[in-house]
TORTOR-316961 format. One line per 3 residues: number of its first residue (from 1); for each residue x, y, z of N, C-alpha, C. Coordinates in nm, 3 decimals. Example, Ala and Ser with C-alpha at 12.3 -4.5 7.8 and 13.67 -1.06 7.14 Angstrom:
BEGIN
1) 1.319/-0.569/0.780/1.230/-0.450/0.780/1.320/-0.330/0.780  1.285/-0.225/0.708/1.367/-0.106/0.714/1.290/0.003/0.787
***
This chain:
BEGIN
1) 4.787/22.660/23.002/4.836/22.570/22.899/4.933/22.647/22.808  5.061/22.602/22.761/5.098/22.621/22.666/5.067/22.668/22.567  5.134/22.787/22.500/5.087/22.833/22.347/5.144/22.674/22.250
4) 5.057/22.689/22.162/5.123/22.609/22.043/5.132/22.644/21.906  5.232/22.665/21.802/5.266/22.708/21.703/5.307/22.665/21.626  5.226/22.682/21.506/5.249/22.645/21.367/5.306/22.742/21.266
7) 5.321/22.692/21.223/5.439/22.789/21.058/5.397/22.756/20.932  5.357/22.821/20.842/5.355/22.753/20.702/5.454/22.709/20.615  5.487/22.610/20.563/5.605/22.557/20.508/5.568/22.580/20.370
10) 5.687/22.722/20.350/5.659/22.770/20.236/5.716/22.648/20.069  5.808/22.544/20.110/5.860/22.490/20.022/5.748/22.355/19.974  5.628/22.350/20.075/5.560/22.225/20.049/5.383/22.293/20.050
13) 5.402/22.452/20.006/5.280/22.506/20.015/5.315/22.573/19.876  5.112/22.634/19.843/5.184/22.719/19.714/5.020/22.842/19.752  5.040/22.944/19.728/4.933/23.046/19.663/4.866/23.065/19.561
16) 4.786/23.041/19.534/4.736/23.064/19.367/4.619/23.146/19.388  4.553/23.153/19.260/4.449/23.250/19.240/4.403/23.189/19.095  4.268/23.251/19.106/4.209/23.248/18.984/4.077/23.322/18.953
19) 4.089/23.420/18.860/4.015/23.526/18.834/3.939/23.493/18.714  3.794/23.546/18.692/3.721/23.546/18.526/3.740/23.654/18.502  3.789/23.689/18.388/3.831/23.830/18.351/3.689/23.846/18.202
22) 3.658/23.931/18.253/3.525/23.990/18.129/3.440/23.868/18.093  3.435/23.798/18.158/3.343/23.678/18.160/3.341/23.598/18.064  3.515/23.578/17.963/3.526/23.487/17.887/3.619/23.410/17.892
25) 3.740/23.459/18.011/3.851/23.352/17.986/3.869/23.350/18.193  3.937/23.262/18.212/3.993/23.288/18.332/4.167/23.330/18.312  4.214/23.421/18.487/4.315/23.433/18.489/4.408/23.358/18.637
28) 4.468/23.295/18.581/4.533/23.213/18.682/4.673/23.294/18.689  4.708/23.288/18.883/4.839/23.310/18.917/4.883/23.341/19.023  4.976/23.317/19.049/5.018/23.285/19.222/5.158/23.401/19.262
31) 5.181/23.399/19.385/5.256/23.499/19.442/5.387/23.351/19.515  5.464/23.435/19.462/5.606/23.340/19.470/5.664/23.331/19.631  5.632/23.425/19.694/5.666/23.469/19.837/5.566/23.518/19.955
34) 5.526/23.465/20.009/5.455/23.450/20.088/5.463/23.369/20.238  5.385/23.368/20.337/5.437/23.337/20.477/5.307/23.338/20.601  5.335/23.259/20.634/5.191/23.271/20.750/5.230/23.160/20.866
37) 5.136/23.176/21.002/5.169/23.091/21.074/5.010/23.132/21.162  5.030/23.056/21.264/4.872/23.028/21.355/4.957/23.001/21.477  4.869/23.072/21.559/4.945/23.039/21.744/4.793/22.978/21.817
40) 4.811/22.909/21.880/4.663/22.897/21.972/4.734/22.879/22.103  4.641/22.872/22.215/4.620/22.810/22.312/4.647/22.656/22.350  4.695/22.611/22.359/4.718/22.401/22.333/4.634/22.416/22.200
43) 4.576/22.322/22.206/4.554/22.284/22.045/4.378/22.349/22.003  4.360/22.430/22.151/4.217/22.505/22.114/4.178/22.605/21.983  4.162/22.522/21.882/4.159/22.597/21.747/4.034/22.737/21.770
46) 3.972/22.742/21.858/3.895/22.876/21.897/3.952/22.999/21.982  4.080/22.989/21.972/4.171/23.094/22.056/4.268/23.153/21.924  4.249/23.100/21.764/4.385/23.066/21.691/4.399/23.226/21.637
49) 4.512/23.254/21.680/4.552/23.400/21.633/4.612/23.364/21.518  4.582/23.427/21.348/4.634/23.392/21.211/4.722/23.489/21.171  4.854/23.456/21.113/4.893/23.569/21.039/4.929/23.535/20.941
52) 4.941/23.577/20.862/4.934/23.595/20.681/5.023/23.704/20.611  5.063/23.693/20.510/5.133/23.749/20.424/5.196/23.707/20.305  5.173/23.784/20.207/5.173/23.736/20.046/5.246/23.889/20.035
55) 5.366/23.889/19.953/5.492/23.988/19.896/5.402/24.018/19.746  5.315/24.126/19.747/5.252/24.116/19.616/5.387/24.182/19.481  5.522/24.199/19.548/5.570/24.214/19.419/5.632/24.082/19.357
58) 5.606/23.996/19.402/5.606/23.858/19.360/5.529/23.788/19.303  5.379/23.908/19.216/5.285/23.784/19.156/5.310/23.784/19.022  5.247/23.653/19.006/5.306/23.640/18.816/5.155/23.573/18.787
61) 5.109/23.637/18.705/5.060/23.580/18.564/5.051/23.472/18.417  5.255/23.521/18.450/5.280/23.466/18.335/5.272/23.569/18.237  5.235/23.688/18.253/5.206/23.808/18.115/5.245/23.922/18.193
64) 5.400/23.913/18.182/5.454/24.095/18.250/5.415/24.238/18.256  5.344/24.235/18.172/5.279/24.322/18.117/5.111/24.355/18.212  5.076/24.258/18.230/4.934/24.211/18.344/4.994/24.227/18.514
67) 5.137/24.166/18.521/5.171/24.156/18.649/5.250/24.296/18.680  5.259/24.383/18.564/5.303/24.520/18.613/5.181/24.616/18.652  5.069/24.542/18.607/4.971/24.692/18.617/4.915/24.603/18.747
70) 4.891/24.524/18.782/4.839/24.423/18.912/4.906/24.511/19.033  5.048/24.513/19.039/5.170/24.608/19.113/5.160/24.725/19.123  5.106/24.820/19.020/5.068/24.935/19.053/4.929/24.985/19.111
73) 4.910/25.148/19.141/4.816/25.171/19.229/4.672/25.168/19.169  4.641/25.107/19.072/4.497/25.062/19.078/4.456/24.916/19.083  4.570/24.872/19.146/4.549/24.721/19.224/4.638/24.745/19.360
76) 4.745/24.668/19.410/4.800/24.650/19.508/4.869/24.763/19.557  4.923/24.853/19.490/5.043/24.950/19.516/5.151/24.913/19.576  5.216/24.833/19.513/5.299/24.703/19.571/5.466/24.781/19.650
79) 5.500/24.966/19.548/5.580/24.988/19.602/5.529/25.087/19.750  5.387/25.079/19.762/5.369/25.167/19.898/5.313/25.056/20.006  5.316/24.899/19.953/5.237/24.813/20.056/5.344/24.697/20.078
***
């Protein structure tokens, strides 16, 4: 059978997140660039090879200051990943 393949449509999809930070507020925020797709077998969703990818120098907060230390190496290490 045929492979069959899907793509994520980055313009009608979105990433988000949401974190409790010290157990009084939450932190919401999403990565601007990102990409994924799924291959299977015909439409045998138990064969589905996933791939994924999120550009972590693309996440925002909303607080530059939060999304610079997120980027560095005691979170993502965004310029070595």
């Amino acid at each position: 059978m045929a492979n069959t393949k899907w793509a994520l449509d980055a313009s009608h999809s979105e990433l988000q997140f949401k974190i409790r930070h010290m157990m009084v507020s939450n932190v919401t925020g999403y990565f601007k660039k990102f990409d994924g797709s799924v291959e299977t077998d015909g439409h045998d969703m138990t064969t589905a090879k996933v791939r994924f990818t999120a550009d972590v120098h693309s996440i925002t907060t909303n607080n530059e200051q939060r999304d610079a230390h997120l980027r560095n190496p005691d979170f993502f290490d965004a310029d070595n990943h």
